[in-house]
Backbone as CSV, one residue per row, in Angstrom:
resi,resn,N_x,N_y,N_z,CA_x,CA_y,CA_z,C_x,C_y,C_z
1,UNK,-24.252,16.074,14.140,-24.873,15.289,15.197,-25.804,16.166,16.020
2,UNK,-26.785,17.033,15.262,-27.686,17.440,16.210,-28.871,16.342,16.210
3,UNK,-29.646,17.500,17.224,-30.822,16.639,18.230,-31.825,16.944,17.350
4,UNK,-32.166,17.919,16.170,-33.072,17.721,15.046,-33.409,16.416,13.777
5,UNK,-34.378,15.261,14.359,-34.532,14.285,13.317,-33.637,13.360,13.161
6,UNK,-32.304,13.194,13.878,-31.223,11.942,13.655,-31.570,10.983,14.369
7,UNK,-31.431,9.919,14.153,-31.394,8.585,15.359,-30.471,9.065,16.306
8,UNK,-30.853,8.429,17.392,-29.872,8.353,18.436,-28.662,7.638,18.434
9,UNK,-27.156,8.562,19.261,-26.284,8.465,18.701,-25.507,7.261,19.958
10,UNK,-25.286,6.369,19.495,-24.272,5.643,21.194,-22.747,6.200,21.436
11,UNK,-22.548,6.328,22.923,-21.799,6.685,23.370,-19.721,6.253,22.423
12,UNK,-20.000,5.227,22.290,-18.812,4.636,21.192,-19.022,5.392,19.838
13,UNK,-20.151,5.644,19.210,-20.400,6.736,17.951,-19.807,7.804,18.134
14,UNK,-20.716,8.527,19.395,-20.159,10.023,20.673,-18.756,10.217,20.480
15,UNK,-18.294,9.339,21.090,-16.884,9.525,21.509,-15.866,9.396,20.298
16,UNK,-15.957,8.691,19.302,-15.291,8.406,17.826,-15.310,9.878,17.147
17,UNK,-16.706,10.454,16.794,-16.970,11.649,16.327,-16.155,12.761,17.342
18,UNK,-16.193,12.866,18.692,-15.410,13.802,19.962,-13.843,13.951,19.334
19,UNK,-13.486,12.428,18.888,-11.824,12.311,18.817,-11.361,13.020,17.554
20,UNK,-12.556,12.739,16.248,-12.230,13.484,15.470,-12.058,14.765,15.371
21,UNK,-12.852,15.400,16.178,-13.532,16.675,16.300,-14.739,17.230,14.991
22,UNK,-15.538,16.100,14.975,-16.549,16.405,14.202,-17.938,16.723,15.369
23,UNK,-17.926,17.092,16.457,-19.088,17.712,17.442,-18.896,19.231,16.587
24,UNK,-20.183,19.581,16.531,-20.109,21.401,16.561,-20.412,22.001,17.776
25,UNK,-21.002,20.926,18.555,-20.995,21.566,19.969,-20.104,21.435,20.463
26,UNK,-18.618,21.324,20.488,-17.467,21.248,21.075,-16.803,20.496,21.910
27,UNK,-15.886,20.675,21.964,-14.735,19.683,23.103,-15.399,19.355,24.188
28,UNK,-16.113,19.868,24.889,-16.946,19.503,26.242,-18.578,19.428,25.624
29,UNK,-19.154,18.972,24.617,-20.274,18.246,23.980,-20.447,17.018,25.690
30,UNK,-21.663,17.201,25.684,-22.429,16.075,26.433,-23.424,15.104,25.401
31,UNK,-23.410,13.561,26.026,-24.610,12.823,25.544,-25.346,12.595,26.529
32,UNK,-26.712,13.050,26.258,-28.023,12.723,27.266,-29.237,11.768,26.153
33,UNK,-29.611,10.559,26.770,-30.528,9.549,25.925,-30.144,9.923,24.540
34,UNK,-28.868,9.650,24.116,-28.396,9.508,23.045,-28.456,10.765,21.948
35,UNK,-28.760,11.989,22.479,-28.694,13.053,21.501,-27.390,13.991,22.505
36,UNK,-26.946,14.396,21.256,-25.576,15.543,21.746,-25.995,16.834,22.054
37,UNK,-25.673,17.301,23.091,-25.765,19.048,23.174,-24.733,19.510,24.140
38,UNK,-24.514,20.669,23.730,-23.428,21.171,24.588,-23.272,20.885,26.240
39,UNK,-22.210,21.372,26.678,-21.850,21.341,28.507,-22.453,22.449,28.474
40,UNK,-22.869,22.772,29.625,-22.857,24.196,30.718,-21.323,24.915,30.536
41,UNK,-21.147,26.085,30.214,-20.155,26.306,30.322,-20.224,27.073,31.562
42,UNK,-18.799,27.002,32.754,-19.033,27.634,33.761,-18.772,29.302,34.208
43,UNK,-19.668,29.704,34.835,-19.766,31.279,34.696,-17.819,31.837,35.621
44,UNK,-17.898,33.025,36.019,-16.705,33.215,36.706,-16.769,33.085,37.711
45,UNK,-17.673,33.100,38.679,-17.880,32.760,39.708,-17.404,31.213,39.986
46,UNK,-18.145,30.427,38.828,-18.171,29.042,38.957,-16.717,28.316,38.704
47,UNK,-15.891,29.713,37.918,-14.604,28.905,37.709,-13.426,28.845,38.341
48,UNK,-14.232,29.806,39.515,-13.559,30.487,40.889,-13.321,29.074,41.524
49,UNK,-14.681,28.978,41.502,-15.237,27.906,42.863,-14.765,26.463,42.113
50,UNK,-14.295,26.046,41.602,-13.768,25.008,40.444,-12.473,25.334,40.756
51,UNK,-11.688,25.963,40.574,-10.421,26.374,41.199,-9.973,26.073,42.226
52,UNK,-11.051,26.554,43.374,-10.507,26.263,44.803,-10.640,24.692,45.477
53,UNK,-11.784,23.990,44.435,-12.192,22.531,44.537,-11.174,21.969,44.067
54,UNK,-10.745,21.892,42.777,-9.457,21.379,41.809,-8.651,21.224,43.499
55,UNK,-8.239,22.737,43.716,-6.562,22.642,44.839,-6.953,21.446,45.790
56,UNK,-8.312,21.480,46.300,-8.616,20.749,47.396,-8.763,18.968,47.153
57,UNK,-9.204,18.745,46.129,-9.278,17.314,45.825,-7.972,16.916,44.853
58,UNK,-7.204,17.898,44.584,-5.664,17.398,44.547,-4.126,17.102,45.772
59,UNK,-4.871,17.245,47.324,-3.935,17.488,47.715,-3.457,16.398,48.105
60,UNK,-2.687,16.372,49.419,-1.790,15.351,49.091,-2.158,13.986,49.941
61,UNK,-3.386,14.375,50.997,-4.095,13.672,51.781,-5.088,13.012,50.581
62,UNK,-5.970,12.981,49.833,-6.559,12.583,48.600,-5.426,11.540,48.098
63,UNK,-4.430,12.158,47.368,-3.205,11.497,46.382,-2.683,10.285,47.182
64,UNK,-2.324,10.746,48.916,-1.934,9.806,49.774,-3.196,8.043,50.494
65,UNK,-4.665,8.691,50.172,-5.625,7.666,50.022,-6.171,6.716,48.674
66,UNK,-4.882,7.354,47.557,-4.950,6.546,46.414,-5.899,6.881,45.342
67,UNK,-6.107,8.108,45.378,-6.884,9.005,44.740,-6.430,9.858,43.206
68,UNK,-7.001,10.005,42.509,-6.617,10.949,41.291,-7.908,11.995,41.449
69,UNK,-7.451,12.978,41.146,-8.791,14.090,40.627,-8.315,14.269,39.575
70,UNK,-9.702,14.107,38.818,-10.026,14.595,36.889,-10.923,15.519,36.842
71,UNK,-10.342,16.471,36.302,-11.428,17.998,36.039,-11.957,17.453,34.528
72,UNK,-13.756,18.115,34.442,-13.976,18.416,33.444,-14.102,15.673,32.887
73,UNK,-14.277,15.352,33.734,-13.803,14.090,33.485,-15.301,13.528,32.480
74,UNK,-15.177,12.772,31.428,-16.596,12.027,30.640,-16.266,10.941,31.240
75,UNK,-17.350,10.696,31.828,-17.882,9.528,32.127,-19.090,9.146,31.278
76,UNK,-18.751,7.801,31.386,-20.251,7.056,30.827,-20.937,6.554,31.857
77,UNK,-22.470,6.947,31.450,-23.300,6.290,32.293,-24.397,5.157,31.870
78,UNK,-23.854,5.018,30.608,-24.823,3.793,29.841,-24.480,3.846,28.237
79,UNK,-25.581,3.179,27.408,-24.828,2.885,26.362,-25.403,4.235,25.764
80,UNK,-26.519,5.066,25.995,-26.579,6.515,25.859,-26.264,7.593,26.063
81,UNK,-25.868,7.423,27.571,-25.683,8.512,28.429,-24.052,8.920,28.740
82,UNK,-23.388,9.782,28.397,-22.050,10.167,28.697,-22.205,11.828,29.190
83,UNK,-21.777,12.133,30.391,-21.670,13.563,31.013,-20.473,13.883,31.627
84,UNK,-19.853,14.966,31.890,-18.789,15.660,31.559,-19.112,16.346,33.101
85,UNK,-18.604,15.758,33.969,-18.758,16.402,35.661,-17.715,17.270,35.873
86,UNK,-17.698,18.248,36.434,-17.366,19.508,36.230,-15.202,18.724,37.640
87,UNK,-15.515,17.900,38.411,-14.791,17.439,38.818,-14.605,15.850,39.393
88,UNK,-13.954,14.834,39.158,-14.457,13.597,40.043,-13.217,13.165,40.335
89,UNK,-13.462,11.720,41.739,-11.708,11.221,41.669,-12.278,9.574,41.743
90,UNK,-10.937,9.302,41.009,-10.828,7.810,40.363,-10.028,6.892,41.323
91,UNK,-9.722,5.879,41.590,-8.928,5.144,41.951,-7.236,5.332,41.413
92,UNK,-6.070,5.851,41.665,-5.210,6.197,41.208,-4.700,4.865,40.306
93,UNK,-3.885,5.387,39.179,-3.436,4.292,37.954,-2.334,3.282,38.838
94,UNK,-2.010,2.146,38.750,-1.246,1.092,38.861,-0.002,1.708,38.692
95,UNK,0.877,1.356,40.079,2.570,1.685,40.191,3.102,1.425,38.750
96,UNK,3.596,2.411,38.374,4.385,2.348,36.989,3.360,2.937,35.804
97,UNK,2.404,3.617,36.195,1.618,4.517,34.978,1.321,5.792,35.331
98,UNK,0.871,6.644,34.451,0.464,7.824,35.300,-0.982,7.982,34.833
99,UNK,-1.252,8.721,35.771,-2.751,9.402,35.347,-3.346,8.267,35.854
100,UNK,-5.119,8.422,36.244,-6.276,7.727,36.830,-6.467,6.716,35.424
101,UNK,-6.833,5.336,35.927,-6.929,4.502,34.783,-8.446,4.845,34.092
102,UNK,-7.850,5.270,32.806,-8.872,5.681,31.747,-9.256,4.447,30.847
103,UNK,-10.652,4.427,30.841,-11.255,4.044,29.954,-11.835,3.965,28.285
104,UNK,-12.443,3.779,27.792,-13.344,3.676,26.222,-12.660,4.946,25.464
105,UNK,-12.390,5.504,24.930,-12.155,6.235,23.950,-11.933,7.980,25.619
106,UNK,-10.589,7.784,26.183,-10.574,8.771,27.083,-11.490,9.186,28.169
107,UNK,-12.809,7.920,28.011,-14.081,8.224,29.225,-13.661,7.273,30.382
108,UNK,-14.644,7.731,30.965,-14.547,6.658,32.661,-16.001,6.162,32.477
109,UNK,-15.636,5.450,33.121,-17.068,3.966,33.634,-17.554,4.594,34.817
110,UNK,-18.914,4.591,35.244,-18.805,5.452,36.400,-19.058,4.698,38.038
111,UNK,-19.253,3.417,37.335,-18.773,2.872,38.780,-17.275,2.848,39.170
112,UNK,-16.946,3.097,38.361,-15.386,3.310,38.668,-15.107,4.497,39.448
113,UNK,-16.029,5.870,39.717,-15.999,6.595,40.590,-15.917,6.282,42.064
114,UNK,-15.198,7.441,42.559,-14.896,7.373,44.091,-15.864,8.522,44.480
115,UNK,-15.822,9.537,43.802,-16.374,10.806,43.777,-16.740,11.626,42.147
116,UNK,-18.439,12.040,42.425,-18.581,13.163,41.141,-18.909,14.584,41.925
117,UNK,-17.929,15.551,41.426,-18.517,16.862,41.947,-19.348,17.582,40.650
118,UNK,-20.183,18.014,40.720,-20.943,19.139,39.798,-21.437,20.491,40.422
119,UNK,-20.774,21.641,39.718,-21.387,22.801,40.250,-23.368,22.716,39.960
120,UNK,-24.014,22.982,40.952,-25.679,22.540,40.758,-25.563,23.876,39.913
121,UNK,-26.291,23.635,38.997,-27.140,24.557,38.126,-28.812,24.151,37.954
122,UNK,-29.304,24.793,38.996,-30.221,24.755,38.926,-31.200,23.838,39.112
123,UNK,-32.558,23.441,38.421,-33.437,22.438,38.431,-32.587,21.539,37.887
124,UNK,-32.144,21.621,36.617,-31.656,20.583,35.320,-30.184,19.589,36.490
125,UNK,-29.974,20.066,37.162,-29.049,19.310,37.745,-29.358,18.267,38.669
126,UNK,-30.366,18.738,39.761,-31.343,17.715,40.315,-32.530,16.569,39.610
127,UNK,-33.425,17.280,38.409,-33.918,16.512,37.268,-33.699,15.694,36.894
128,UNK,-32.647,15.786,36.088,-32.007,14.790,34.980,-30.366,14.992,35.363
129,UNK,-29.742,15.276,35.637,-28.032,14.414,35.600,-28.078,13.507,37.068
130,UNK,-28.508,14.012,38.334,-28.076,13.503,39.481,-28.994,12.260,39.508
131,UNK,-30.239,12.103,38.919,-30.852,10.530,38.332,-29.929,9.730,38.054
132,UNK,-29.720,9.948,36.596,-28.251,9.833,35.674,-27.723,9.189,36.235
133,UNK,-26.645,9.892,37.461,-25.796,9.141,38.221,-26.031,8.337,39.031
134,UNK,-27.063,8.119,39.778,-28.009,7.360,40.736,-27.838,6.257,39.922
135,UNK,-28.712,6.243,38.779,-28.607,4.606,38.025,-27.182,4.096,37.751
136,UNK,-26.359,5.038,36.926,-25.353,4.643,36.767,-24.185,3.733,37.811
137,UNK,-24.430,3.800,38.981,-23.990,3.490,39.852,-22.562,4.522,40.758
138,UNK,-22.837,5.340,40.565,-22.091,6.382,41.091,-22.633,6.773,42.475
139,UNK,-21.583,6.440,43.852,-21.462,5.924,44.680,-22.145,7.561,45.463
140,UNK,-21.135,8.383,45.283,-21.218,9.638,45.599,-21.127,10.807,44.950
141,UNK,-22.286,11.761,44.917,-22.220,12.618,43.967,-22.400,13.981,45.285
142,UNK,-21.743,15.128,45.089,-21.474,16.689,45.304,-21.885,17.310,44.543
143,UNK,-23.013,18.067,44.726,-23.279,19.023,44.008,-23.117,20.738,44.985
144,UNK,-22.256,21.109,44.197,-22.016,22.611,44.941,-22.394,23.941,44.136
145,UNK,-23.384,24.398,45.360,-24.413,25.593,44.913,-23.615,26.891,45.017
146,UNK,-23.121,27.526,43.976,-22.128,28.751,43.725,-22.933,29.532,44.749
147,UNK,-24.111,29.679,43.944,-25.014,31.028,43.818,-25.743,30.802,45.598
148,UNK,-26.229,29.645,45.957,-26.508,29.741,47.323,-25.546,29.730,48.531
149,UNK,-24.597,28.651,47.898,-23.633,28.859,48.942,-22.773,27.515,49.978
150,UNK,-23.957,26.255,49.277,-23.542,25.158,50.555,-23.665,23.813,49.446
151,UNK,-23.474,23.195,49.550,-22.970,21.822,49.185,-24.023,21.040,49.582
152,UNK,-23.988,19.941,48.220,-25.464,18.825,48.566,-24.653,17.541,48.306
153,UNK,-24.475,16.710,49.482,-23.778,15.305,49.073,-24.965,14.435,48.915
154,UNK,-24.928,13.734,47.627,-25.687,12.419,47.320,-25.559,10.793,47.797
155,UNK,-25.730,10.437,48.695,-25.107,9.264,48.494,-26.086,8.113,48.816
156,UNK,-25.227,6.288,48.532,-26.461,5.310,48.588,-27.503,5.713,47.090
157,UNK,-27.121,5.172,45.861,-27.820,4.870,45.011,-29.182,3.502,44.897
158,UNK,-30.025,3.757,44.964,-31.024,2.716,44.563,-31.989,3.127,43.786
159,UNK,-32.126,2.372,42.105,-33.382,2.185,41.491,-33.207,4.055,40.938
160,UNK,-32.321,4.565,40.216,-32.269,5.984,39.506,-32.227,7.438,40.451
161,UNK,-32.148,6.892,41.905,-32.158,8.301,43.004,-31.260,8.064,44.401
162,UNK,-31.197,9.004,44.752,-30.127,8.781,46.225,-30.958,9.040,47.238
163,UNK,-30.781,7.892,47.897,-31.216,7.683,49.323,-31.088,8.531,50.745
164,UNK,-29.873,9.050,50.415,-29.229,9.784,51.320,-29.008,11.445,50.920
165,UNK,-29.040,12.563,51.441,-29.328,13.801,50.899,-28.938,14.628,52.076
166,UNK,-27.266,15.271,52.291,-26.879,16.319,53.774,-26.367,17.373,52.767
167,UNK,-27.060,18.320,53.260,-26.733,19.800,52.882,-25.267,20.397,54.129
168,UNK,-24.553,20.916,53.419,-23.160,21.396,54.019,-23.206,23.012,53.958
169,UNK,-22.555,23.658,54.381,-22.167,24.889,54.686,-21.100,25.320,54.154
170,UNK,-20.517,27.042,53.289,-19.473,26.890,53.158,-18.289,26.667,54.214
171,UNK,-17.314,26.245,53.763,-16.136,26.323,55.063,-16.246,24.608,56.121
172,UNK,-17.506,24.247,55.651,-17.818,22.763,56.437,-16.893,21.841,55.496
173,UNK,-16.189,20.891,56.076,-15.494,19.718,55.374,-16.229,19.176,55.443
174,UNK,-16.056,18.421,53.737,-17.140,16.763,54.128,-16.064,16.275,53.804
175,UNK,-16.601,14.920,54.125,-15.786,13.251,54.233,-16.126,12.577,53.273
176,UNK,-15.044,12.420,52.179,-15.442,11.208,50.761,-15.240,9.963,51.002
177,UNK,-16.635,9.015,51.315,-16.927,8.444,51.807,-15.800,7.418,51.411
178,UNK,-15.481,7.298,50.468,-14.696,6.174,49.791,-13.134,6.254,50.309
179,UNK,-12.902,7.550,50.496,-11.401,7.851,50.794,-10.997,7.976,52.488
180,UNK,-12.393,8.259,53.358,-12.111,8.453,54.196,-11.362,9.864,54.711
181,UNK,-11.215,10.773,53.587,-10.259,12.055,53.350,-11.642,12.690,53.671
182,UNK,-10.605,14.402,53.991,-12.004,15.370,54.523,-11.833,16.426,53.570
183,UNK,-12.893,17.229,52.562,-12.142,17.905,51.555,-13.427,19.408,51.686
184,UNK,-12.781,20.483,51.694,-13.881,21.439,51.931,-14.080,22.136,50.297
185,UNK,-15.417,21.811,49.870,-16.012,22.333,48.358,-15.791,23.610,48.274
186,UNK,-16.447,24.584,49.634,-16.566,25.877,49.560,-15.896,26.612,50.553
187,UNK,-15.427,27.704,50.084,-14.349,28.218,51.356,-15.456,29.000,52.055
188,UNK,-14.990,29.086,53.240,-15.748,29.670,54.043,-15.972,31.303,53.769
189,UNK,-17.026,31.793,53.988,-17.336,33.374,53.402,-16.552,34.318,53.924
């Protein structure tokens, strides 16, 4: 399933081939407009800062507003588009199940998001994924800048872009809008 000369692949194709393990780009393979290529894999820094996010959007104020956090979670964002957000939280599963209610072949729907976090890498993250999510209908997106230092909340989707755009500080809590919970991305320096 490379991006040399194949038709484009749909996300139900994606995900069938994922289960088998016929990707050569691997377990964390992304679909962008229907061709496969690998995730970002995250540097050490980034898996630092992924670490200290994980503790924070698992705790018990999150869990107690009815929350799940999924690391590493596929979401779909159309019948092309499936991306692999480095953290997000779901609506917690129905008394008597466990785990955030999963979708299509182990993906999430992404209006079904409460929250997407992505470490920003760069241009390619503002470009093309945080669009992505804009259309998709993903309510609120976090993008947290390792390498600079402060946090970009997205929020208010209309027409493929976010309306709304507050840069944070490390050590600043933000407020997930959906949960009403206060969760700090970056520890303070």
């Amino acid at each position: 399933m490379r991006d040399v000369g194949l038709p484009q692949v749909t996300v139900a194709a994606f995900l069938a081939a994922s289960r088998a393990g016929a990707l050569p780009e691997g377990p964390r393979a992304e679909l962008v407009g229907g061709r496969v290529r690998p995730a970002p894999a995250p540097s050490p820094r980034e898996t630092v800062l992924l670490a200290y996010l994980a503790a924070q959007l698992r705790s018990d104020d999150v869990t107690r507003a009815g929350a799940q956090a999924v690391l590493g979670a596929a979401i779909r964002l159309g019948p092309w588009d499936l991306l692999r957000a480095d953290a997000a939280l779901f609506p917690a599963a129905a008394p008597g199940r466990t785990g955030a209610a999963v979708g299509v072949g182990g993906s999430f729907d992404a209006a079904a998001a409460l929250l997407v976090v992505e470490v920003s890498r760069g241009r390619a993250t503002h470009a093309e994924r945080a669009p992505l999510y804009a259309a998709s209908g993903v309510r609120e997106l976090w993008l947290v800048d390792a390498a600079r230092g402060f946090t970009e909340a997205l929020r208010s989707p209309w027409r493929g872009v976010y309306r709304s755009r507050t840069l944070w500080y490390p050590g600043e809590a933000l407020r997930a809008l959906a949960l009403g919970v206060e969760v700090v991305p970056l520890p303070a320096p």
